[in-house]
VEXZA-253211 format. One line per field, with one value per residue (C-alpha): z, y, x; residue number from 1. Coordinates in steps of 0.25 Angstrom, whole numbers, plus 5000, padded with zeros to 4 digits. Example, Ala and Ser with C-alpha at 12.3 -4.5 7.8 and 13.67 -1.06 7.14 Angstrom:
c3 = [5031 5029]
c2 = [4982 4996]
c1 = [5049 5055]
marti = [1 2]
REM end
This chain:
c3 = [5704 5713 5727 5740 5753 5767 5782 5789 5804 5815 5827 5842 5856 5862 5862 5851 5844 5835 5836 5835 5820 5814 5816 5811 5798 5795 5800 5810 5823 5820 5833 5847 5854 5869 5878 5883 5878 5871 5866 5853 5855 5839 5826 5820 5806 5798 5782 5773 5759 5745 5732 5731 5744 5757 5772 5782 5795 5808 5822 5831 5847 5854 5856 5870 5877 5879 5894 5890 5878 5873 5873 5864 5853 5852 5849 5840 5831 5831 5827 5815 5813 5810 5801 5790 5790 5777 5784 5799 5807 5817 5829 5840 5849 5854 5868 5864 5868 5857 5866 5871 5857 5854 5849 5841 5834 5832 5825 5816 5810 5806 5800 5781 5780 5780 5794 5798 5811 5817 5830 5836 5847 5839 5843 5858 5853 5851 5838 5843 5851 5840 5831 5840 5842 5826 5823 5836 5828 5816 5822 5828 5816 5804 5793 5797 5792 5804 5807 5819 5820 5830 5827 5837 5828 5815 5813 5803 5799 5783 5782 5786 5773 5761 5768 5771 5755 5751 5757 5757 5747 5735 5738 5737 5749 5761 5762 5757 5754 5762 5776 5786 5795 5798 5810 5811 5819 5832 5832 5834 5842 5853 5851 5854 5868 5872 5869 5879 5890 5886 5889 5901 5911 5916 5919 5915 5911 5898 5894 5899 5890 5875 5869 5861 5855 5854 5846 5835 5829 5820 5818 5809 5819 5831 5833 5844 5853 5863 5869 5879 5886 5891 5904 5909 5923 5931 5939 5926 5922 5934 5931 5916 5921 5933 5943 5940 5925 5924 5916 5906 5902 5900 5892 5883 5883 5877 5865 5861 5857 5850 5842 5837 5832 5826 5820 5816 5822 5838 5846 5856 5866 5876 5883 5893 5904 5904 5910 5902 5910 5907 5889 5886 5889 5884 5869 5866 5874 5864 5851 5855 5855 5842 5846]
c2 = [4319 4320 4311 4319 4314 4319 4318 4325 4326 4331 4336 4344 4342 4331 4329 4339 4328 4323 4309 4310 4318 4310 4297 4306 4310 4296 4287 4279 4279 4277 4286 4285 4295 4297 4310 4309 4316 4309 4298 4299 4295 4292 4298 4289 4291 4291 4289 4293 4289 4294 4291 4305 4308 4303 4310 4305 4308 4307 4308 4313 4315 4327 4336 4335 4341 4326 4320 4307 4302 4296 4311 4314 4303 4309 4323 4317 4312 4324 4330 4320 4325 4340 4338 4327 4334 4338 4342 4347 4345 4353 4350 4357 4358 4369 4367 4369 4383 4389 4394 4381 4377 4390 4381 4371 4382 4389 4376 4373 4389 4385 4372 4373 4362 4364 4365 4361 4366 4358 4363 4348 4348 4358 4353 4356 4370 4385 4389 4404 4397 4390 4400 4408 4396 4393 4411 4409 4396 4404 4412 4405 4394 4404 4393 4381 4376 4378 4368 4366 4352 4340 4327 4319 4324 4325 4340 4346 4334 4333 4347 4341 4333 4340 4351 4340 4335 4349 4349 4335 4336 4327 4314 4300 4293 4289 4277 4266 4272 4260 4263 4270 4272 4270 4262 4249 4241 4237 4253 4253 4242 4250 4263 4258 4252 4263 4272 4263 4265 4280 4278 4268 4273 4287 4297 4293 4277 4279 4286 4278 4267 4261 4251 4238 4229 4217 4207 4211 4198 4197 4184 4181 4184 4191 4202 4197 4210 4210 4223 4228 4240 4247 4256 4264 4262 4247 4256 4259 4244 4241 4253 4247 4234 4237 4228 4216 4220 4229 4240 4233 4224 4237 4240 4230 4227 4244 4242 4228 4232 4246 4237 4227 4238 4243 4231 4225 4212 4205 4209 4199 4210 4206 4221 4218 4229 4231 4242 4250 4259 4273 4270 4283 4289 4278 4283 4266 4262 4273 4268 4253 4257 4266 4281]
c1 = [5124 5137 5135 5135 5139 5143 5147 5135 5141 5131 5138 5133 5131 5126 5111 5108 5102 5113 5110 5096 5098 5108 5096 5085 5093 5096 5083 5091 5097 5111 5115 5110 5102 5102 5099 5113 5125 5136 5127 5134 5148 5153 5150 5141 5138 5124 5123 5110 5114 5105 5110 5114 5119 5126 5126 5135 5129 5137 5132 5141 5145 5140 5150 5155 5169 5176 5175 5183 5191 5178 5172 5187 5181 5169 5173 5180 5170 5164 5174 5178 5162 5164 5178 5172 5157 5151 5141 5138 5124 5127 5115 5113 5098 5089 5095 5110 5115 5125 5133 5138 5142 5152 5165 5156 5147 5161 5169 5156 5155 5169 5166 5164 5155 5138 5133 5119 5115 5103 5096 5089 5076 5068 5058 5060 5062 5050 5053 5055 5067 5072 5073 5081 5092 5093 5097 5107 5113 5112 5122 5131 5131 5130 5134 5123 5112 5103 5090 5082 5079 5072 5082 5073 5059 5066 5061 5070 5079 5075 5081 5095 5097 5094 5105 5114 5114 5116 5128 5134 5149 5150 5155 5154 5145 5154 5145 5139 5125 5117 5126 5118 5130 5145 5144 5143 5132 5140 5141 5126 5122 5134 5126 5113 5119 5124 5112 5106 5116 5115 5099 5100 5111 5113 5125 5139 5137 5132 5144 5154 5150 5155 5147 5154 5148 5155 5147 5138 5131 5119 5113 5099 5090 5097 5111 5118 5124 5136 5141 5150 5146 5159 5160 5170 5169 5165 5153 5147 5145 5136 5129 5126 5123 5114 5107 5106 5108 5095 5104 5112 5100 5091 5103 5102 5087 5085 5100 5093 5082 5087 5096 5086 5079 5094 5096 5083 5085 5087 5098 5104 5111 5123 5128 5141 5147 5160 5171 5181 5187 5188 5186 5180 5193 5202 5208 5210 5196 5188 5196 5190 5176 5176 5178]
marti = [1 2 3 4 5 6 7 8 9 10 11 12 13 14 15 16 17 18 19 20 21 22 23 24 25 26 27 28 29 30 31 32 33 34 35 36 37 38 39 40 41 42 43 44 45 46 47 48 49 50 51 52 53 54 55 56 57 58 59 60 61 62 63 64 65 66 67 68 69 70 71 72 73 74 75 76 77 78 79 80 81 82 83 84 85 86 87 88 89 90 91 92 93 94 95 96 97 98 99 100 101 102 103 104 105 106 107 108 109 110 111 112 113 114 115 116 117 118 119 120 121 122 123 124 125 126 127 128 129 130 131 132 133 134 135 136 137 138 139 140 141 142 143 144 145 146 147 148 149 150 151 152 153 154 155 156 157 158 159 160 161 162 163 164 165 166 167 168 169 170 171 172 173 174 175 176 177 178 179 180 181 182 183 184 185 186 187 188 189 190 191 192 193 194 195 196 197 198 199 200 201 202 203 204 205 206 207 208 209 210 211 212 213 214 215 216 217 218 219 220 221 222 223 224 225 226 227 228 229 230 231 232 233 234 235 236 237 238 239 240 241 242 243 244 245 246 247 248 249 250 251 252 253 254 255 256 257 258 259 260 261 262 263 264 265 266 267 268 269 270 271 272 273 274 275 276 277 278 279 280 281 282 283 284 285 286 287 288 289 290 291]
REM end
């Protein structure tokens, strides 16, 4: 029997549940999850591998019209996304008005590959109403798969699969059948830091920072962690700190203990503060840390 594998790319606005599917489909939580938009800021890929078979998943930005340079990069990604898909999950929620998604509903009818619309938060939804939403999408997205689904309660989810192998093309797996993912672990120690400042600081502070982690080391018993959290204006780093240090030692209390249960082991944490003026629109600054 011939091996089948593809890139499964999972694209939409921010907050339809994206991020919270992609950790369902695979069993872990590879991308973070807050209530706030552009918590996803790279495409991060997931891979489920069967003898048979393997499914590159990638979580991807919402799609946003760019403030800054860093807005630019994302996009990007998204758009990288929808050219090398072999397959497109295409979510959307019950609170998303079809109206407002005119130019994206129009590029994805012109798209040749299988399409799989999926309609999150079901479970906030009267099935009369629901009903209702799934014929409007059958209209405006005539060639898609649709499935109403809840990511967060895993309603529906064991359909996706079985469609997705269906449709994967004859190829050899991309990946080593054992790796879960393409990033490395410095990636996700930076993510779960900065889902923490996403969670712990309001208005535009979350945003204006990039996580770098400058030493990863793992002895027998212990990981030993330093990170840089960079800002883009000096204001922002008292905010991050706090009085007396309140804030960036909440900070690091709440990441610690998320990544000894990542990593299975203790984590010894260092978090530092510092000021890089204006990086999220700097070409050379985003190139530095990764987009």
């Amino acid at each position: 029997m011939s091996h089948k594998a593809g890139f499964i790319n999972i694209i939409g606005s921010p907050n339809v549940g994206k991020s919270t599917l992609m950790n369902q489909i695979l069993g872990e939580k590879l991308s973070i999850i807050t209530s706030k938009k552009q918590t996803t800021r790279h495409r991060i890929m997931g891979i489920i591998s069967e003898d048979e078979w393997q499914m590159v998943f990638s979580d991807t930005p919402g799609i946003i019209d760019p403030a800054y340079k860093l807005h630019e990069s994302m996009m990007q990604y998204v758009d990288e996304a929808i050219k090398d898909a072999d397959v497109i999950l295409f979510v959307t929620d019950i609170y998303e008005k079809i109206d407002s998604l005119k130019e994206r509903i129009d590029l994805i009818n012109k798209l040749s590959v299988p399409i799989i619309l999926l309609i999150n938060k079901i479970d906030q939804s009267d099935q009369k109403s629901l009903e209702s939403l799934v014929e409007l999408w059958k209209e405006n997205l005539p060639n898609a798969q649709i499935l109403p689904i809840s990511a967060l309660h895993g309603l529906s989810i064991d359909f996706i699969l079985p469609k997705i192998i269906e449709w994967l093309p004859v190829h050899p797996p991309y990946f080593e059948k054992d790796q879960l993912t393409n990033r490395n672990m410095r990636f996700f120690i930076a993510e779960i830091i900065r889902e923490k400042i996403l969670l712990l600081y309001q208005k535009e502070v979350p945003y204006s920072c990039e996580v770098v982690v400058e030493e990863y080391k793992e002895d027998t018993d212990i990981i030993r962690i330093r990170s840089n959290i960079m800002v883009s204006r000096k204001s922002q780093k008292s905010i991050l700190i706090g009085h007396q240090g309140k804030k960036i030692k909440q900070l690091g209390i709440d990441s610690r203990k998320d990544m000894e249960e990542f990593v299975g082991k203790r984590v010894h944490l260092e978090l530092f503060v510092k000021v890089d003026e204006g990086w999220r629109d700097k070409t050379g600054k985003l190139k530095k840390y990764g987009y």
